[in-house]
PDB file of N, CA, C and O in Angstrom:
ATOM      1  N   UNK A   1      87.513-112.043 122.858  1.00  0.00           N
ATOM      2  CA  UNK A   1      88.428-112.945 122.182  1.00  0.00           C
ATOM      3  C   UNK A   1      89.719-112.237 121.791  1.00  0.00           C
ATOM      4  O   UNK A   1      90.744-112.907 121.920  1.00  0.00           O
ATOM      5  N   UNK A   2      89.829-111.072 121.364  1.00  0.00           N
ATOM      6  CA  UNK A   2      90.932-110.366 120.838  1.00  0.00           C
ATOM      7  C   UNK A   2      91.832-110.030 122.059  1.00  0.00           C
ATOM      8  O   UNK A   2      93.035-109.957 121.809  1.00  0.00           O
ATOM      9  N   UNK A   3      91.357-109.770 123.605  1.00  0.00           N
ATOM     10  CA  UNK A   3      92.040-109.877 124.133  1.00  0.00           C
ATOM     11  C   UNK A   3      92.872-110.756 124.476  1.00  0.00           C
ATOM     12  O   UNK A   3      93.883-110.397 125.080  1.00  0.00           O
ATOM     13  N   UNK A   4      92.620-112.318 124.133  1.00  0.00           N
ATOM     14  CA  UNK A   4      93.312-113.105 124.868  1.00  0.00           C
ATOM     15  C   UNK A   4      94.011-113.327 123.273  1.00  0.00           C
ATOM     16  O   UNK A   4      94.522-114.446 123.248  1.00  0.00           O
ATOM     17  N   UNK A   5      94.157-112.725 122.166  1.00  0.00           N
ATOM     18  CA  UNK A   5      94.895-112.717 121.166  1.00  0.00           C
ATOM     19  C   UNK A   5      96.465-111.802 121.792  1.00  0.00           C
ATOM     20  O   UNK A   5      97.667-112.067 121.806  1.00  0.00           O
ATOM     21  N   UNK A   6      95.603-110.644 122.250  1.00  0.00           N
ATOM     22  CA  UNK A   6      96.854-109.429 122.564  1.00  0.00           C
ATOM     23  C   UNK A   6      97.656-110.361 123.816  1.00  0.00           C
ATOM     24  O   UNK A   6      98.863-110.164 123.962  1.00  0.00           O
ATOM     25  N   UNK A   7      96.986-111.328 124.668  1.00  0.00           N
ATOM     26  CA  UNK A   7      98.075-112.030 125.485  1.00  0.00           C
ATOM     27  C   UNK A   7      99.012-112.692 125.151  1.00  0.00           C
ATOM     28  O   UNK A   7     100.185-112.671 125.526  1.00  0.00           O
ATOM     29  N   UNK A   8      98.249-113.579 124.092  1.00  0.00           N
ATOM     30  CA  UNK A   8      98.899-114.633 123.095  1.00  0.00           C
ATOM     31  C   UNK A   8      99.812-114.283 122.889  1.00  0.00           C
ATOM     32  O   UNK A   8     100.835-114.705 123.427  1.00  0.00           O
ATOM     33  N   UNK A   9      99.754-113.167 121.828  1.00  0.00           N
ATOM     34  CA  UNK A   9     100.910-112.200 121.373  1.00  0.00           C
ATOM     35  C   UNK A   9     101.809-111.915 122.150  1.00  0.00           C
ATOM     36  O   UNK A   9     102.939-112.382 122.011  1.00  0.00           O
ATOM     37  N   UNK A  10     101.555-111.277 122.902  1.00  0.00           N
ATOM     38  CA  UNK A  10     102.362-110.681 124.307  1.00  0.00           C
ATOM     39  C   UNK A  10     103.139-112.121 124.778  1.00  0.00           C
ATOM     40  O   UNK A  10     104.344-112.109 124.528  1.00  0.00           O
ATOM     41  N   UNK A  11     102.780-112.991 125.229  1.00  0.00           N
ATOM     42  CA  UNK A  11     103.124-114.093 125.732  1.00  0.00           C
ATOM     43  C   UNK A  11     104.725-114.952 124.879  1.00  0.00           C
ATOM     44  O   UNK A  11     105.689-115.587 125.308  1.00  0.00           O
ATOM     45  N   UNK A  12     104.215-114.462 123.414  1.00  0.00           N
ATOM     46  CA  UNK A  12     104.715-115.249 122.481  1.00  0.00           C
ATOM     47  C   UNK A  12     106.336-114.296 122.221  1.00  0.00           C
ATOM     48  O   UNK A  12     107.427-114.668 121.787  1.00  0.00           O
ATOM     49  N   UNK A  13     105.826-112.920 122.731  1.00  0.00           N
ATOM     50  CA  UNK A  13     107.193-111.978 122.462  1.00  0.00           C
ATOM     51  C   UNK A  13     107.837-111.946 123.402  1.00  0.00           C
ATOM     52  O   UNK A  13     108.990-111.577 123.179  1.00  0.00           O
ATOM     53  N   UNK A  14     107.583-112.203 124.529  1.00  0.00           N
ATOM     54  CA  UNK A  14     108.039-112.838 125.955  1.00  0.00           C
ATOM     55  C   UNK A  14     109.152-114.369 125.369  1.00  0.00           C
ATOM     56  O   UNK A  14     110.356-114.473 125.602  1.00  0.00           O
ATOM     57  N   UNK A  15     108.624-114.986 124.897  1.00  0.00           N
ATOM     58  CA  UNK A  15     109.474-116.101 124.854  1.00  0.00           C
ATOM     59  C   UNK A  15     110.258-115.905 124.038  1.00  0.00           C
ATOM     60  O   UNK A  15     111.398-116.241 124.357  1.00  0.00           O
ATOM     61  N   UNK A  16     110.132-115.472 123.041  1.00  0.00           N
ATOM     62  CA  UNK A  16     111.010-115.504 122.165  1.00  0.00           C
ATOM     63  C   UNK A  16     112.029-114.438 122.618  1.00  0.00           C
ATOM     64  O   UNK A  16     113.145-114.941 122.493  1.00  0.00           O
ATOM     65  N   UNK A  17     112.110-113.292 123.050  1.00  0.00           N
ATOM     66  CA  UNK A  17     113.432-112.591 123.513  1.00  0.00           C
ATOM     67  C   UNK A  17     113.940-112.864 124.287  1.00  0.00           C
ATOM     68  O   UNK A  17     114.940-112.171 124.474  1.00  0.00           O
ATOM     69  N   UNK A  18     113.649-114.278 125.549  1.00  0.00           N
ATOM     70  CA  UNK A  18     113.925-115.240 126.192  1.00  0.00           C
ATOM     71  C   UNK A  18     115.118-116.203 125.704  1.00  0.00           C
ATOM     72  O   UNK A  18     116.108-116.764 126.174  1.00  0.00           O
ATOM     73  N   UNK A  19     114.450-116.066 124.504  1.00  0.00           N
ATOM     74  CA  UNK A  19     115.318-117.489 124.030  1.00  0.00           C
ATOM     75  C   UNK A  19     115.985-116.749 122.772  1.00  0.00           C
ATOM     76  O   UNK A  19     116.564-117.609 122.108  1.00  0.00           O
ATOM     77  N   UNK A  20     116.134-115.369 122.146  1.00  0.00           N
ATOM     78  CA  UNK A  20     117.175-114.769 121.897  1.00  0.00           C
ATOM     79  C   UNK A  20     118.490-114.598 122.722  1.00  0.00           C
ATOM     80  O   UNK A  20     119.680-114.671 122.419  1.00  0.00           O
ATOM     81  N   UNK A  21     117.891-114.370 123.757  1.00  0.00           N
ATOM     82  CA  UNK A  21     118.846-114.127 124.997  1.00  0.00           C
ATOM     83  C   UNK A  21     119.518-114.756 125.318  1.00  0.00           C
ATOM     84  O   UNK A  21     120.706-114.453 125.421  1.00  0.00           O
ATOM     85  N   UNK A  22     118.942-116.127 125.671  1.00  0.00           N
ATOM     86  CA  UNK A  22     119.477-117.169 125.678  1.00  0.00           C
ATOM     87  C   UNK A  22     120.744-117.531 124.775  1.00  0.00           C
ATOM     88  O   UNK A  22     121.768-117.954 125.312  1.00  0.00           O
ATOM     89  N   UNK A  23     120.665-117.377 123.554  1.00  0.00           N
ATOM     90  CA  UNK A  23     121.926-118.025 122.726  1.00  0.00           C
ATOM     91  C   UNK A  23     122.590-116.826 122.637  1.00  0.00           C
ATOM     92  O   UNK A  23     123.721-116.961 122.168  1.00  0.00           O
ATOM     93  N   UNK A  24     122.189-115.349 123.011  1.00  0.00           N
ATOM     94  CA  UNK A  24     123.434-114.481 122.906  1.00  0.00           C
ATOM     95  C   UNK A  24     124.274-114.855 124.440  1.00  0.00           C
ATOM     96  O   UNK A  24     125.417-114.401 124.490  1.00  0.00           O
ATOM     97  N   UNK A  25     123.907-115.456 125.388  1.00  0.00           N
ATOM     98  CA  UNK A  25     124.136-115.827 126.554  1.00  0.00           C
ATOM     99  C   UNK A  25     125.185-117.177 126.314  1.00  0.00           C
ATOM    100  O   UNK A  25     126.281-117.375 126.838  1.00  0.00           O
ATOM    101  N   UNK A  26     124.598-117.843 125.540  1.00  0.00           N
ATOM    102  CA  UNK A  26     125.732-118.871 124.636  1.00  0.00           C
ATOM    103  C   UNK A  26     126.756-118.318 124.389  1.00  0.00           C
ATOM    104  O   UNK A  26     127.717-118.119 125.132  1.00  0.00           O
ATOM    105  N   UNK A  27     126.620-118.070 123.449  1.00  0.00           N
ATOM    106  CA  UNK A  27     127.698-117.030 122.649  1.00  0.00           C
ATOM    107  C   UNK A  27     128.768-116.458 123.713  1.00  0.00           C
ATOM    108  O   UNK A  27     129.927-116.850 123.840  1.00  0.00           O
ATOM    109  N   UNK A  28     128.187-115.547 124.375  1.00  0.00           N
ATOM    110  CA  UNK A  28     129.165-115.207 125.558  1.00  0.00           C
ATOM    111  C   UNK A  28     130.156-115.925 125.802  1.00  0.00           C
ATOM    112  O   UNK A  28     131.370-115.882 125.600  1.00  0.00           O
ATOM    113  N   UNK A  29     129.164-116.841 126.443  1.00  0.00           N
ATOM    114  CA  UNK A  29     130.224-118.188 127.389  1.00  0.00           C
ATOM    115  C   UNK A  29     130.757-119.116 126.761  1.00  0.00           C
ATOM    116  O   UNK A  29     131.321-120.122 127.191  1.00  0.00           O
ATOM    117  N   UNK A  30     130.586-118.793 125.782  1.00  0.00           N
ATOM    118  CA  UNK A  30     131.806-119.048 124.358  1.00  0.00           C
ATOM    119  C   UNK A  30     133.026-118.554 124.467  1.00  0.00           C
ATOM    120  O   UNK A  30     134.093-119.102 124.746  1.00  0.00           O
ATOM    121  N   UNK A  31     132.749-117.442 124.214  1.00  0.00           N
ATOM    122  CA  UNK A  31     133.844-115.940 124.340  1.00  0.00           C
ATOM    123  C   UNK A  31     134.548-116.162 125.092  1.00  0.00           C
ATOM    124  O   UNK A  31     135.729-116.404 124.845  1.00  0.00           O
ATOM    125  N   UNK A  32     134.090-116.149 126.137  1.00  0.00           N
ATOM    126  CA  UNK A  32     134.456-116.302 127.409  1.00  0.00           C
ATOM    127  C   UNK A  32     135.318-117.891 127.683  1.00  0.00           C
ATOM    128  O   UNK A  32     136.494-118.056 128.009  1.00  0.00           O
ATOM    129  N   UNK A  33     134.743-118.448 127.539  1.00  0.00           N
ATOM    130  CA  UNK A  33     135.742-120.041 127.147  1.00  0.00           C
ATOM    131  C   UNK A  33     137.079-119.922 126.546  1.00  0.00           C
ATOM    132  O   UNK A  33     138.132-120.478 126.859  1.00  0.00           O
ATOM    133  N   UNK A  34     136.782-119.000 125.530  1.00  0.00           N
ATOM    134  CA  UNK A  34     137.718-118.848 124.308  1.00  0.00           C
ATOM    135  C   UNK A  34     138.885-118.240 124.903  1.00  0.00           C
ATOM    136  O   UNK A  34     140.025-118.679 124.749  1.00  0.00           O
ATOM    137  N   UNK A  35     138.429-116.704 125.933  1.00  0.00           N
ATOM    138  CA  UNK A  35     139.780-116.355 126.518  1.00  0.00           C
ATOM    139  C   UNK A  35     140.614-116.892 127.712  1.00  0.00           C
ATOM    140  O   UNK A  35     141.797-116.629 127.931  1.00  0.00           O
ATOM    141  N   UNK A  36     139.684-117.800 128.547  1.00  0.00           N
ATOM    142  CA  UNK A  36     140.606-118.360 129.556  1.00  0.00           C
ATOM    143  C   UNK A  36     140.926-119.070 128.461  1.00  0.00           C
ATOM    144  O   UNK A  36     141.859-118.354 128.096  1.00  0.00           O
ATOM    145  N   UNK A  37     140.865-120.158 127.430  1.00  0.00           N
ATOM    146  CA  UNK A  37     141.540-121.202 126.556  1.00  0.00           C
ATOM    147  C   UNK A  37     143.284-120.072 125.957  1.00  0.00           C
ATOM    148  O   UNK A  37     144.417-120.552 125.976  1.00  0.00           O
ATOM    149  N   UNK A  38     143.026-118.954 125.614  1.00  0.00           N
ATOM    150  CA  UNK A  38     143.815-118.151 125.158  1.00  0.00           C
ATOM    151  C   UNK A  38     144.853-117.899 126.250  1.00  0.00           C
ATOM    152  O   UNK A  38     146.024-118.279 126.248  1.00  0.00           O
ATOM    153  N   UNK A  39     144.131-117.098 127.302  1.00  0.00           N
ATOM    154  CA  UNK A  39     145.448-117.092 128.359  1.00  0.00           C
ATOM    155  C   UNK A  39     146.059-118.359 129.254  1.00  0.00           C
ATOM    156  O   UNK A  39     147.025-118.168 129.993  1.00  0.00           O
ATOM    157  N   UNK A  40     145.377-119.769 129.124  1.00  0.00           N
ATOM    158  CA  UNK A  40     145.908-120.527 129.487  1.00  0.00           C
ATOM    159  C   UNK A  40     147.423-120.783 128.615  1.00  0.00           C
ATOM    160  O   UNK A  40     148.579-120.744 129.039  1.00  0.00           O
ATOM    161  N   UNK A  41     146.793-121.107 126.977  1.00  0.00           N
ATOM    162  CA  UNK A  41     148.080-121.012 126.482  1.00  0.00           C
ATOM    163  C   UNK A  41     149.076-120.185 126.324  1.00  0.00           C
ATOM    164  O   UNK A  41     149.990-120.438 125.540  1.00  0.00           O
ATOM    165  N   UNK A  42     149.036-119.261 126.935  1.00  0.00           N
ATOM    166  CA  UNK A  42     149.777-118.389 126.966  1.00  0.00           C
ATOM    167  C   UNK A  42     150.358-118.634 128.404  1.00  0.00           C
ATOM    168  O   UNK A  42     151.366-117.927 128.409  1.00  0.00           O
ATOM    169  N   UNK A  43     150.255-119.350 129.822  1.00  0.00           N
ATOM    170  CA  UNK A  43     150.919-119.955 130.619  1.00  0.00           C
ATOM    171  C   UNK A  43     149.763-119.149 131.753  1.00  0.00           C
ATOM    172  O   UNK A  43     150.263-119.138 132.878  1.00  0.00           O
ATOM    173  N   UNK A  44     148.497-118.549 131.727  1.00  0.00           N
ATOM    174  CA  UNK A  44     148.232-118.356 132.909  1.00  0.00           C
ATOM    175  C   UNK A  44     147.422-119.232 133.655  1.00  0.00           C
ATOM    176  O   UNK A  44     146.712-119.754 132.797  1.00  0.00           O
ATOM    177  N   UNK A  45     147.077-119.749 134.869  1.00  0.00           N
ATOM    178  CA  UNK A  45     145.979-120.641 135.376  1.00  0.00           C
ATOM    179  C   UNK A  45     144.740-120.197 135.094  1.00  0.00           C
ATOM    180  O   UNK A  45     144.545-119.029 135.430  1.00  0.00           O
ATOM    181  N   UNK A  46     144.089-120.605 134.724  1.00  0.00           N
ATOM    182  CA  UNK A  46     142.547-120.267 134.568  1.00  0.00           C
ATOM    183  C   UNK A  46     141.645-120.261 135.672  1.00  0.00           C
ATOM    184  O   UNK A  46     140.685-119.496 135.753  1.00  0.00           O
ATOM    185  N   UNK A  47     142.032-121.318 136.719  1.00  0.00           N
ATOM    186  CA  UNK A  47     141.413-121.474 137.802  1.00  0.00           C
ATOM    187  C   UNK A  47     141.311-120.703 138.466  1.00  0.00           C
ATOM    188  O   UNK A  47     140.235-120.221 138.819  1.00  0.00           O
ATOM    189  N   UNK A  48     143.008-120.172 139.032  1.00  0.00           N
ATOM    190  CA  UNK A  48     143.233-119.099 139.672  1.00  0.00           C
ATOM    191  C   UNK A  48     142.559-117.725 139.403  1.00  0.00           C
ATOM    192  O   UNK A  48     142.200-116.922 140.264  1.00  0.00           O
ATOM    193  N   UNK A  49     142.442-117.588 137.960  1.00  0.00           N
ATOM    194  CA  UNK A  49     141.939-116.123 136.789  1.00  0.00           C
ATOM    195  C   UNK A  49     140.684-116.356 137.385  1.00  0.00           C
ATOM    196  O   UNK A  49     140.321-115.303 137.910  1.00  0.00           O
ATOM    197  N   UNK A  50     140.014-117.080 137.515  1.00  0.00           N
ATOM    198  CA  UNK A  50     138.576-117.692 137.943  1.00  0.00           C
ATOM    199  C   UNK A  50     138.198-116.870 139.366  1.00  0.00           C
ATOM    200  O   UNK A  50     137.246-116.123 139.597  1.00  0.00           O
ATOM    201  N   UNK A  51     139.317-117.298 140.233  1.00  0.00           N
ATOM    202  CA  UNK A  51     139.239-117.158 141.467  1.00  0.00           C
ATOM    203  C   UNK A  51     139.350-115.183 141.712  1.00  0.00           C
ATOM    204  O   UNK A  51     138.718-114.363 142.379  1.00  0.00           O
ATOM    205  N   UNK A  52     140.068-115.149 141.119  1.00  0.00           N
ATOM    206  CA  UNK A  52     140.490-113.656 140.910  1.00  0.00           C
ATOM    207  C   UNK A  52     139.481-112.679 140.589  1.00  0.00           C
ATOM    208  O   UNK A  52     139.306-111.565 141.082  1.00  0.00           O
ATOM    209  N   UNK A  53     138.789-113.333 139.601  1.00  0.00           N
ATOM    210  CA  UNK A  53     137.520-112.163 138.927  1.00  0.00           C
ATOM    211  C   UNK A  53     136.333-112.544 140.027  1.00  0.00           C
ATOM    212  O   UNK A  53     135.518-111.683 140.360  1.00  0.00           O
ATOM    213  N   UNK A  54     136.286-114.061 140.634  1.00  0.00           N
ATOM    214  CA  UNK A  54     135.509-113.554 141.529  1.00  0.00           C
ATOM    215  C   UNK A  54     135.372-112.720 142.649  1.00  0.00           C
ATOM    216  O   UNK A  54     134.325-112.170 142.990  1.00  0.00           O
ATOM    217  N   UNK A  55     136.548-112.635 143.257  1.00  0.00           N
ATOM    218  CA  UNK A  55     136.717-111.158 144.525  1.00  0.00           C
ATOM    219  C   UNK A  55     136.909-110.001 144.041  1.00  0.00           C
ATOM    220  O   UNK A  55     136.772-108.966 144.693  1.00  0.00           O
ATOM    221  N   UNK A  56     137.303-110.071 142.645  1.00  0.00           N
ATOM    222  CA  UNK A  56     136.769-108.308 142.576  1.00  0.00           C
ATOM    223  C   UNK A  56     135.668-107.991 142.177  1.00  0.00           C
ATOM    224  O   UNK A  56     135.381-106.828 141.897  1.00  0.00           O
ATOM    225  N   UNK A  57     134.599-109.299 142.052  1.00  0.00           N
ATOM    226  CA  UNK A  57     133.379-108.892 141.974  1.00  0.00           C
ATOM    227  C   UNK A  57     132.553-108.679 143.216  1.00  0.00           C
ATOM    228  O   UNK A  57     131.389-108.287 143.134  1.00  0.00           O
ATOM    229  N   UNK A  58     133.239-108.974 144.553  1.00  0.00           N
ATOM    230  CA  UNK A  58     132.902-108.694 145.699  1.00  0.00           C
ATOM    231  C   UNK A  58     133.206-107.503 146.373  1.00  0.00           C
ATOM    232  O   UNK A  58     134.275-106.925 146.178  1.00  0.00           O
ATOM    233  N   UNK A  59     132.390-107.105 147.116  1.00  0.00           N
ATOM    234  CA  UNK A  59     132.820-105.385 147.648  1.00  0.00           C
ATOM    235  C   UNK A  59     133.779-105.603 148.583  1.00  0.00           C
ATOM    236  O   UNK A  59     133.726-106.604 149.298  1.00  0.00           O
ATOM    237  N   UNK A  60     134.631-104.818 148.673  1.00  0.00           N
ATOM    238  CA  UNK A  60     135.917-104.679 148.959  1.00  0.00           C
ATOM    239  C   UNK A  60     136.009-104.906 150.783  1.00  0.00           C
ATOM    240  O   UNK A  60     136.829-105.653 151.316  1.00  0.00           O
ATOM    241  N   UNK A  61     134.830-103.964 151.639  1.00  0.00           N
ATOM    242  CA  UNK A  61     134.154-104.767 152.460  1.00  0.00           C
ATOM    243  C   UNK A  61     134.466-106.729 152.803  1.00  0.00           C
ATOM    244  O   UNK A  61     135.242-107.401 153.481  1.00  0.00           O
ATOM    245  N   UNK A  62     133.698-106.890 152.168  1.00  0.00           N
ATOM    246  CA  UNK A  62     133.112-108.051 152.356  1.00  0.00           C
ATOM    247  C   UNK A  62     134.720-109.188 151.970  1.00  0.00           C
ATOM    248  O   UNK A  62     135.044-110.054 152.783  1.00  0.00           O
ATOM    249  N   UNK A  63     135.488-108.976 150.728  1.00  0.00           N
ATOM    250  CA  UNK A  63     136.627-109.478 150.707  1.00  0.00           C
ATOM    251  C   UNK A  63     137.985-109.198 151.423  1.00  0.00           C
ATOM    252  O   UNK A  63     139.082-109.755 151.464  1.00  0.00           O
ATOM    253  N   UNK A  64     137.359-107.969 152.026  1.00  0.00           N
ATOM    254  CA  UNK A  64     138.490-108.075 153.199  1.00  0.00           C
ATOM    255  C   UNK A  64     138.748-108.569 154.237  1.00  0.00           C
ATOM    256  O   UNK A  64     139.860-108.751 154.734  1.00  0.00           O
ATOM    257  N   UNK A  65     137.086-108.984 154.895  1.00  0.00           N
ATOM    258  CA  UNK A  65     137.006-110.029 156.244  1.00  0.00           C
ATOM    259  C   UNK A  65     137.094-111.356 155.275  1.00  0.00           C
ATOM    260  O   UNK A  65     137.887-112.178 155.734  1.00  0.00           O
ATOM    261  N   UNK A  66     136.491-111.749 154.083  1.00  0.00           N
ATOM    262  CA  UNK A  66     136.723-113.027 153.983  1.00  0.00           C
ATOM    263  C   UNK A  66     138.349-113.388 154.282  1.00  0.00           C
ATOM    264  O   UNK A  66     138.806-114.187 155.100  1.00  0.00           O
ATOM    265  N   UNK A  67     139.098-112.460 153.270  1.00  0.00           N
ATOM    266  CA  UNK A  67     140.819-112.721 153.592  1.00  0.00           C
ATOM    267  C   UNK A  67     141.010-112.981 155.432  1.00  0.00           C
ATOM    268  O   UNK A  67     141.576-113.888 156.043  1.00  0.00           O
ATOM    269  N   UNK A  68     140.295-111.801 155.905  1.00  0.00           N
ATOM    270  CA  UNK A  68     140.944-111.981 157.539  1.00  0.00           C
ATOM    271  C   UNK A  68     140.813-113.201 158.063  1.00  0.00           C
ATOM    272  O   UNK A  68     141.823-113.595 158.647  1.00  0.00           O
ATOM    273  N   UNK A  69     139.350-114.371 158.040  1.00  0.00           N
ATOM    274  CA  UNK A  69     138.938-115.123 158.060  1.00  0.00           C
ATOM    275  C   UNK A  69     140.003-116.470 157.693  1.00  0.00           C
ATOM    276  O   UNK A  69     140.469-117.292 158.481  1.00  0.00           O
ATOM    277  N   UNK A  70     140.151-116.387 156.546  1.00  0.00           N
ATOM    278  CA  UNK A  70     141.061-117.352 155.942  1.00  0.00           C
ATOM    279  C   UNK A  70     142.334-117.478 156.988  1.00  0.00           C
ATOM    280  O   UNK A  70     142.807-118.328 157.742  1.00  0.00           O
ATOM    281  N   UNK A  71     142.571-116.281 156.626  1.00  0.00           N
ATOM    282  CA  UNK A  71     144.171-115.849 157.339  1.00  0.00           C
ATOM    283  C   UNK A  71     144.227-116.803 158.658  1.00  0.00           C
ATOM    284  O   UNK A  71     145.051-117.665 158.962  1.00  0.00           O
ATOM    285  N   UNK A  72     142.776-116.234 159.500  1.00  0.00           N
ATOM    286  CA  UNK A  72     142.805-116.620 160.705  1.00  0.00           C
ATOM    287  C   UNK A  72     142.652-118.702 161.007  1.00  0.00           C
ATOM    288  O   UNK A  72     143.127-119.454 161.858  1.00  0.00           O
ATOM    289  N   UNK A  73     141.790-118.905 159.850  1.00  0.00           N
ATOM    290  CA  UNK A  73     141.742-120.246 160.192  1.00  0.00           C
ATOM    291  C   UNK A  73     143.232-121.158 159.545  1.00  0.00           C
ATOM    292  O   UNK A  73     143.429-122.364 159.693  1.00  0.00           O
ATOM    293  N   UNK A  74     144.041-120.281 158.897  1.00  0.00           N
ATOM    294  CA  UNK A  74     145.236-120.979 158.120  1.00  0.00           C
ATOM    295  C   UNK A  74     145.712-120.969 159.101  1.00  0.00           C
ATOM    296  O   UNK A  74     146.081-122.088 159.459  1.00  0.00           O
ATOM    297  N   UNK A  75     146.070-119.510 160.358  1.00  0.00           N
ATOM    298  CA  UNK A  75     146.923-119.575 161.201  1.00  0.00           C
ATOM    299  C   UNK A  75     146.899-120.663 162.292  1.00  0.00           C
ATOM    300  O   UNK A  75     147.931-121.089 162.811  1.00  0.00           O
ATOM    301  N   UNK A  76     145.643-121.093 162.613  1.00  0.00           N
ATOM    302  CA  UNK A  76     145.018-122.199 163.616  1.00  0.00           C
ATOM    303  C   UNK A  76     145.285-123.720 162.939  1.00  0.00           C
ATOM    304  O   UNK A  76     145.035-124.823 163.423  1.00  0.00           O
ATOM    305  N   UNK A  77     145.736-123.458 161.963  1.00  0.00           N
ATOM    306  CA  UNK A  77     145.921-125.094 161.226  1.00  0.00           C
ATOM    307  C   UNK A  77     147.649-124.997 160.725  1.00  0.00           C
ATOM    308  O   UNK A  77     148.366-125.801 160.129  1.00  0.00           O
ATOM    309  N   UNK A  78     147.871-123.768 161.218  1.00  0.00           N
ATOM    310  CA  UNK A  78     149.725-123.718 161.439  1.00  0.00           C
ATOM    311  C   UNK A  78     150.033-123.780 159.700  1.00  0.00           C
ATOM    312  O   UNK A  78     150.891-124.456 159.133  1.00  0.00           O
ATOM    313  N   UNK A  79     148.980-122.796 159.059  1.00  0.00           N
ATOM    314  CA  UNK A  79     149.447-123.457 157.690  1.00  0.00           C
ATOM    315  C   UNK A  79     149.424-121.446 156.953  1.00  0.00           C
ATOM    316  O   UNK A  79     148.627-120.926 156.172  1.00  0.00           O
ATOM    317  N   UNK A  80     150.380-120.986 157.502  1.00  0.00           N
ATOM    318  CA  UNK A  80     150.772-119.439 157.394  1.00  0.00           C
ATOM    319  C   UNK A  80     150.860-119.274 155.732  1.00  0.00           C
ATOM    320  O   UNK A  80     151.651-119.887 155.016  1.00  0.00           O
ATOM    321  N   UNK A  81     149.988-118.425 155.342  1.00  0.00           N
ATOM    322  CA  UNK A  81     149.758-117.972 153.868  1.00  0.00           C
ATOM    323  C   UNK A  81     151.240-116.909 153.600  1.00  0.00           C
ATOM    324  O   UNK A  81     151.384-115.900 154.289  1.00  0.00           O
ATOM    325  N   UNK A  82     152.074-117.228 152.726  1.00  0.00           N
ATOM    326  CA  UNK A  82     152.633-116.424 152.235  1.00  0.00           C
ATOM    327  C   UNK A  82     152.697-115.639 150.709  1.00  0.00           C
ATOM    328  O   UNK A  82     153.483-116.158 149.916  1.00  0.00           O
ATOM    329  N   UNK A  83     152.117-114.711 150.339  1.00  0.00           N
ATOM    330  CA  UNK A  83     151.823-113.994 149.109  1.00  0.00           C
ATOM    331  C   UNK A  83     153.571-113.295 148.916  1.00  0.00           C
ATOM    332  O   UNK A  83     154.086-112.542 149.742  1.00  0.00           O
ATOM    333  N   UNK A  84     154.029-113.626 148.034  1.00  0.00           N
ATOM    334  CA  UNK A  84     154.788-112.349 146.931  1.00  0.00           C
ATOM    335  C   UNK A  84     154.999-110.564 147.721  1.00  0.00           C
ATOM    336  O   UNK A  84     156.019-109.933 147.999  1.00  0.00           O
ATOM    337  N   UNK A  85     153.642-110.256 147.861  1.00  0.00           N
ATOM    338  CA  UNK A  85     153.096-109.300 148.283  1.00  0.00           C
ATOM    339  C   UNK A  85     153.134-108.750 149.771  1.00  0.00           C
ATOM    340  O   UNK A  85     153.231-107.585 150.156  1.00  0.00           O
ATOM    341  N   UNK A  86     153.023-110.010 150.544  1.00  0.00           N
ATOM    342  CA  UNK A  86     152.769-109.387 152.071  1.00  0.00           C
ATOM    343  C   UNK A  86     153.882-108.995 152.667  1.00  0.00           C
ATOM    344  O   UNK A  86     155.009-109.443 152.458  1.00  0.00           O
ATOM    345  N   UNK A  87     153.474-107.886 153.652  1.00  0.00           N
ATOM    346  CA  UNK A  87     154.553-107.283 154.798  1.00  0.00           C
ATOM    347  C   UNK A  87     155.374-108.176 154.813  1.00  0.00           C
ATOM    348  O   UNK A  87     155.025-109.352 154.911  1.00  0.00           O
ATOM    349  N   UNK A  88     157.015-107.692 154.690  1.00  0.00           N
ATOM    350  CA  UNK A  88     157.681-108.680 155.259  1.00  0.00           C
ATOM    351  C   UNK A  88     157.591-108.505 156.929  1.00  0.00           C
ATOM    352  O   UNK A  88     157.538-107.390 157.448  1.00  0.00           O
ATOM    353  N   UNK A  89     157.577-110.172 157.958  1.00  0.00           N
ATOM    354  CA  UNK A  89     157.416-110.475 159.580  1.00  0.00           C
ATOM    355  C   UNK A  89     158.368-109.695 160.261  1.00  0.00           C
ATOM    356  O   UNK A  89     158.444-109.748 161.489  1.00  0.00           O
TER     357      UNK A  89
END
């Protein structure tokens, strides 16, 4: 019987740091709400900021063929990406 106490137990400390987690996980994406809300008013896109943190969360690899990719199907739809940034033609 005491063993299936020590599961109980076990079981019960399982959930609950689950669901600690959980609202520090809230919290976050609070935070996180809070600063795109901050740099929006401050004039930046959020969407874009969005878009941004996701490719540098991608290996550098892997976001460099996606760009080539793009590039290549913009060029086939005659719709030429121009960045700020790129080589001048």
């Amino acid at each position: 019987m005491s063993e299936a106490t020590v599961s109980d137990d076990q079981l019960r400390l399982f959930i609950e740091r689950i669901e600690r987690l959980d609202e520090e996980r809230k919290g976050i994406s609070e935070d996180i709400r809070d600063v795109y809300n901050e740099a929006k008013s401050q004039g930046y896109d959020a969407k874009i900021m969005r878009q941004v943190i996701r490719l540098r969360k991608m290996p550098t690899h892997d976001r460099q063929e996606m760009e080539a990719v793009l590039e290549t199907y913009l060029s086939a739809l005659g719709m030429q990406l121009r960045l700020p940034f790129d080589k001048a033609a």
